[in-house]
MIMARNU-268901 format. One record per atom (N, C-alpha, C): residue in one letter; x, y, z. Coordinates in steps of 0.1 Angstrom, whole numbers, padded with zeros to 4 digits, always signed. Layout:
N
aXYZ;...
***
This chain:
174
x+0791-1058+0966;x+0784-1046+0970;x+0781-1037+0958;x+0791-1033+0946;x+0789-1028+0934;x+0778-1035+0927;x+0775-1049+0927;x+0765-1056+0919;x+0753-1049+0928;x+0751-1048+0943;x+0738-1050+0947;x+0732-1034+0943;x+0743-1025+0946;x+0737-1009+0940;x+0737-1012+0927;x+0742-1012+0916;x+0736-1013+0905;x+0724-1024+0902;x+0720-1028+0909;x+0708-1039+0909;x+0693-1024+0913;x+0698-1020+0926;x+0693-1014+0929;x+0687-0998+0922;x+0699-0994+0917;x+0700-0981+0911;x+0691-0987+0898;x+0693-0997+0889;x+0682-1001+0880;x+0666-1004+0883;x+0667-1011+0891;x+0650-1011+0894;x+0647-0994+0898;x+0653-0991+0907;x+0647-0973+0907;x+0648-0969+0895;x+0651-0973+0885;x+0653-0959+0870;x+0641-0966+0868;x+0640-0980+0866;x+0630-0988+0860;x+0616-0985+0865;x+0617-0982+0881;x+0602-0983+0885;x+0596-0965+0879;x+0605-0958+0881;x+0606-0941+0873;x+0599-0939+0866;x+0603-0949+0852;x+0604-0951+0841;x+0584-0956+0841;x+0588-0966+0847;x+0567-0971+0845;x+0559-0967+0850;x+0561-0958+0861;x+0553-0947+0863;x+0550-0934+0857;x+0567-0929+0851;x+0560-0917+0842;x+0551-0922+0834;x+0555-0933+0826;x+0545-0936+0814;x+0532-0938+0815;x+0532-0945+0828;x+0513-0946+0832;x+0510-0931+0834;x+0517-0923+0842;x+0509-0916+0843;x+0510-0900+0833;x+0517-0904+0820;x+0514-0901+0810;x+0504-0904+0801;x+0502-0920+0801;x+0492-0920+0788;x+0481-0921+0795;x+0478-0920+0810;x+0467-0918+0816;x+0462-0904+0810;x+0469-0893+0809;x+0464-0880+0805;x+0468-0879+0791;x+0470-0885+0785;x+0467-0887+0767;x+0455-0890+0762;x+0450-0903+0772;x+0438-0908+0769;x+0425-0902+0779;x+0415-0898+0772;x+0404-0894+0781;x+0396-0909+0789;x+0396-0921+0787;x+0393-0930+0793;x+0402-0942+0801;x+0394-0952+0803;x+0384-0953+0814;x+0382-0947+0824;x+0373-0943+0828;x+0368-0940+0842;x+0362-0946+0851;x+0367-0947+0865;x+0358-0957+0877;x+0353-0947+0884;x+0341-0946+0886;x+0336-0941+0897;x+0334-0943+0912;x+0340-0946+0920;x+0346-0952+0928;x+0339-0961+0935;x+0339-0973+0935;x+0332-0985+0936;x+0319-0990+0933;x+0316-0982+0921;x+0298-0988+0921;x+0300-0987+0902;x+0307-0979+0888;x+0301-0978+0880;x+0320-0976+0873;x+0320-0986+0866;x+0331-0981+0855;x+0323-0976+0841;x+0333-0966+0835;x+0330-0958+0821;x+0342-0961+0814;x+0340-0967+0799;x+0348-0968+0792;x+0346-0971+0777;x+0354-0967+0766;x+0352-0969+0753;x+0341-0956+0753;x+0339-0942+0759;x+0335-0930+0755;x+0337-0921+0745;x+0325-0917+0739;x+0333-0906+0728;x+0319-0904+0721;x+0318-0891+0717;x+0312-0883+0710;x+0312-0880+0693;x+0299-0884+0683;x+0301-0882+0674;x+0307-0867+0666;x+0315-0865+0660;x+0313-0850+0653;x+0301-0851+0644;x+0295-0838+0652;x+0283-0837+0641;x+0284-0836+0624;x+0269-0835+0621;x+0272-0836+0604;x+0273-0822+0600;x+0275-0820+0585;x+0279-0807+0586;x+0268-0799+0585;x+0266-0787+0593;x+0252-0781+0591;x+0241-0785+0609;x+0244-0794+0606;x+0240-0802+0621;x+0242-0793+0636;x+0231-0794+0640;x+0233-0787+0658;x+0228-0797+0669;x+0229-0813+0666;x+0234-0825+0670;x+0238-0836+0670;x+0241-0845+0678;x+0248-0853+0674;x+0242-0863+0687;x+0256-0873+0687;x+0249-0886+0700;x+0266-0891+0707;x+0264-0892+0719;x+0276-0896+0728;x+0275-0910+0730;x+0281-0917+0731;x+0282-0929+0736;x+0290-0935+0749;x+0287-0943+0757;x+0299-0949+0765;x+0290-0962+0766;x+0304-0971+0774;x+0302-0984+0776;x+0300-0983+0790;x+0292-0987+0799;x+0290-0984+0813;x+0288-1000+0820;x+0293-1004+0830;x+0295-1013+0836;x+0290-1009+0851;x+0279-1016+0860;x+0277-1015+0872;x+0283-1024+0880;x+0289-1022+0887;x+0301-1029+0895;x+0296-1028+0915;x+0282-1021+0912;x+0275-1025+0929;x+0269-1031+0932;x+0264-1033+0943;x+0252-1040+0950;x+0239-1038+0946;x+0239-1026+0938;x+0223-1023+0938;x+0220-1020+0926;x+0211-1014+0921;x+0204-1011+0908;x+0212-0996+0903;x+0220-0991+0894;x+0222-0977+0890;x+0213-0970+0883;x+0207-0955+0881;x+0208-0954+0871;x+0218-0943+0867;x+0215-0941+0851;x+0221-0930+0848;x+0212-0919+0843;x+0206-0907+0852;x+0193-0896+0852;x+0198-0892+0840;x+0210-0883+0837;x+0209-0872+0827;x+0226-0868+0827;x+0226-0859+0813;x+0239-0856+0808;x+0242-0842+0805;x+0251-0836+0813;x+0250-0818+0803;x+0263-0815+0806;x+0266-0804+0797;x+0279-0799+0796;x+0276-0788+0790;x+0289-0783+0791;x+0290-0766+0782;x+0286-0764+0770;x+0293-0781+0761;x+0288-0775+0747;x+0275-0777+0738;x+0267-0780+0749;x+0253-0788+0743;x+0247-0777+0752;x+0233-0777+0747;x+0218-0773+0758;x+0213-0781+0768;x+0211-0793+0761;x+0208-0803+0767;x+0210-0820+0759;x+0207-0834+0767;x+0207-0845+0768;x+0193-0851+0766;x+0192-0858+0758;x+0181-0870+0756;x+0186-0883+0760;x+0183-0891+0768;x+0185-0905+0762;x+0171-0912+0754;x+0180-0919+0750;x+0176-0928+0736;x+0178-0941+0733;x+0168-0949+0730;x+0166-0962+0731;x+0167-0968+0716;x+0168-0978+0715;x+0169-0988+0700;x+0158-0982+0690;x+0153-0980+0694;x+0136-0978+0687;x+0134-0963+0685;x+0150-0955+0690;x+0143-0937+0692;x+0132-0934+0696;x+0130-0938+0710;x+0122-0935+0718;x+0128-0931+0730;x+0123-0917+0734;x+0131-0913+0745;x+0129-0917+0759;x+0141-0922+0767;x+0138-0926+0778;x+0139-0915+0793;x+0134-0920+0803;x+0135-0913+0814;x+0148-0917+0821;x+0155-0926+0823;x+0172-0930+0826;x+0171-0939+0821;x+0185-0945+0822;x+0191-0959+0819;x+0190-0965+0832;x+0187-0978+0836;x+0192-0986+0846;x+0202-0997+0844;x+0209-0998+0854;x+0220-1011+0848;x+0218-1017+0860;x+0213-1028+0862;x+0214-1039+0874;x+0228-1044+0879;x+0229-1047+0887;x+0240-1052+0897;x+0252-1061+0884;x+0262-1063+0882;x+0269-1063+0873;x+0272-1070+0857;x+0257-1060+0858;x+0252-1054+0839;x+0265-1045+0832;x+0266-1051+0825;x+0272-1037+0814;x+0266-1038+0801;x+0265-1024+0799;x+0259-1019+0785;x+0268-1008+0777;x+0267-1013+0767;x+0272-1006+0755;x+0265-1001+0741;x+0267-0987+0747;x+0260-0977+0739;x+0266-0979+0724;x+0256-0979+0713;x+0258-0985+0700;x+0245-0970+0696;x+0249-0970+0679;x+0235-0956+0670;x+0226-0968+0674;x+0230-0979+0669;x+0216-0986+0668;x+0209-0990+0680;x+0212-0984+0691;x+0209-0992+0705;x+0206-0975+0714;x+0206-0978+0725;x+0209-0969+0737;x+0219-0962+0734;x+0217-0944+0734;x+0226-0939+0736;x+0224-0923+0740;x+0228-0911+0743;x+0229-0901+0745;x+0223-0889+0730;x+0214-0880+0730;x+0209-0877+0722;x+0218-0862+0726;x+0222-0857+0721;x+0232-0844+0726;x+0226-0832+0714;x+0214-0820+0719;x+0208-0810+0711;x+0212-0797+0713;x+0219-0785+0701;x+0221-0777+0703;x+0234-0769+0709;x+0242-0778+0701;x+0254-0779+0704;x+0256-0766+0699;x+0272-0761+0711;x+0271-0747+0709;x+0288-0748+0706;x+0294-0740+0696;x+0304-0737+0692;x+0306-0749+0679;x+0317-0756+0679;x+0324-0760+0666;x+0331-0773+0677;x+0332-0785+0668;x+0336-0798+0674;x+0344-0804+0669;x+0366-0805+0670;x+0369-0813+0660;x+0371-0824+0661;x+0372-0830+0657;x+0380-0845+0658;x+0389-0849+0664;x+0394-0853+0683;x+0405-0855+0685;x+0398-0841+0696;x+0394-0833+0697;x+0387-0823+0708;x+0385-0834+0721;x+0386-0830+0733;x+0381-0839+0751;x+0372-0828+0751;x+0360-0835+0755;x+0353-0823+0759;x+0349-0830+0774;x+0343-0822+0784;x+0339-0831+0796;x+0321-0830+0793;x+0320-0840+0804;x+0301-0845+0799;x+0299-0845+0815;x+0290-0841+0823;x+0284-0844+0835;x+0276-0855+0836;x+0275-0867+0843;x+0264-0872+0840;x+0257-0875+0857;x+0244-0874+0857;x+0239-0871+0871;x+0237-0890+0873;x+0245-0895+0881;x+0240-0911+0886;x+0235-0915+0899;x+0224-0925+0899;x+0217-0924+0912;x+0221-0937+0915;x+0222-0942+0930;x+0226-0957+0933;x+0212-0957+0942;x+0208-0970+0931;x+0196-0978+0936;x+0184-0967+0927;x+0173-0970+0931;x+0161-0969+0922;x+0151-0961+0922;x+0152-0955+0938;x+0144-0945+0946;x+0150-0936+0950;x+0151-0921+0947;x+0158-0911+0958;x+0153-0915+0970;x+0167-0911+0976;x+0164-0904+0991;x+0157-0892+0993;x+0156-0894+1005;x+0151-0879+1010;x+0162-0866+1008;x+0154-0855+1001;x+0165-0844+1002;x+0172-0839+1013;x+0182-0838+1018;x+0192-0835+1033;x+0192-0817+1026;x+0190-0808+1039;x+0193-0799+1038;x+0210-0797+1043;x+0216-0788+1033;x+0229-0786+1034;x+0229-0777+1053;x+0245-0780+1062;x+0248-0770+1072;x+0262-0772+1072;x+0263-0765+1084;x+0276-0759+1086;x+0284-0763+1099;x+0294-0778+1099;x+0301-0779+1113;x+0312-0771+1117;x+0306-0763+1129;x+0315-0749+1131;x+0328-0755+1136;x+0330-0770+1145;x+0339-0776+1151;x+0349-0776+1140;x+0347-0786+1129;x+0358-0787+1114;x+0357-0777+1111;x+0347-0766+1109;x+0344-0758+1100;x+0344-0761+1081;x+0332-0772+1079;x+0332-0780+1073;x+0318-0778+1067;x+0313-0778+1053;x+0299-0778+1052;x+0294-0794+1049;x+0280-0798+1047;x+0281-0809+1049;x+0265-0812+1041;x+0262-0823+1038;x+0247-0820+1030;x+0246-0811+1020;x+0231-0811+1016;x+0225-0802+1001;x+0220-0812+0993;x+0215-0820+0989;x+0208-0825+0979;x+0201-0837+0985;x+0204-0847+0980;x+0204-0859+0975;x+0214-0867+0979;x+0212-0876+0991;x+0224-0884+0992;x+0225-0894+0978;x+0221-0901+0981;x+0225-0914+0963;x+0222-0905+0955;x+0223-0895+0947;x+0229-0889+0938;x+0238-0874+0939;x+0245-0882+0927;x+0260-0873+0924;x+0256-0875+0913;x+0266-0858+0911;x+0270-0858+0894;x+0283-0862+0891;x+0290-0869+0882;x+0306-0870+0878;x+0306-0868+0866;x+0320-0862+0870;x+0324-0854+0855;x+0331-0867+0850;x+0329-0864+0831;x+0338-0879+0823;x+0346-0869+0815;x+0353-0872+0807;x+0361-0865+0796;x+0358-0874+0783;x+0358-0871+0772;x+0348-0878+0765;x+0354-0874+0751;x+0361-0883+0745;x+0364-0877+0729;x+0361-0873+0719;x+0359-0866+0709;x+0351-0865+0696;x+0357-0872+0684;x+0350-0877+0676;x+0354-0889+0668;x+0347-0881+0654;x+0349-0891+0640;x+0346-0889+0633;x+0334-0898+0630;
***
């Protein structure tokens, strides 16, 4: 009986134990991110600008993990004005698309986020969050006008069904 509690009493410290840590170094580290069944994000991070410089370029590795075509429309946060995307050639694009389970990895020399007018000071080791607006599939929908179910008391609608914005948390690097 003494062996089976102490059998017992150790796996509960043990299982304790691997859960704080997951879900410590989950909040140490700003990545990966899944967006919940259609788009993982991972290997994210933001250059620190040069010195003098008012931008820079973000990168992530983006994996489509749906049925349909993604794209990625646009990027904004607090500490920028605005987002370009940017192609191999520095040519600016209108989105990225990732076909049904494409992954792309944002590289200077390739595809990546053009970030102008950055506002405040950036250091090394800073999370900053990035919005990025994603659409599932290739064509909006029709816009849904937002109401109000008095029954739940619930609101419901306002945009765009296949698109959402999700928030990433996003490192700054050297």
């Amino acid at each position: 009986m003494n062996v089976r509690f102490n059998l017992l009493s150790l796996l509960r410290k043990t299982l304790v134990i691997s859960l704080l840590t997951l879900i410590t170094q989950s909040l140490a580290f700003a990545e990966p991110l899944l967006i919940p069944g259609f788009l993982g994000i991972e290997s994210s991070h933001v250059e620190l600008p040069a010195a003098g410089s008012d931008s820079t370029s973000a990168y992530f590795t983006l994996t489509n993990l749906h049925y349909e075509p993604i794209l990625i429309l646009s990027a904004s946060s607090e500490f920028f004005d605005n987002a370009t995307l940017v192609d191999s050639n520095n040519e600016t694009l209108e989105y990225i698309e990732l076909l049904p389970g494409e992954r792309l990895d944002m590289q200077t020399t390739g595809m990546h986020f053009q970030l102008n007018n950055i506002e405040g000071s950036l250091a090394a080791g800073d999370i900053q969050e990035i919005t990025l607006l994603v659409r599932r599939g290739r064509e909006a929908m029709e816009y849904v006008e937002e109401f109000f179910d008095n029954s739940i008391r619930e609101t419901f609608g306002g945009g765009i069904p296949n698109e959402k914005e999700y928030v990433t948390h996003i490192s700054v690097r050297n």
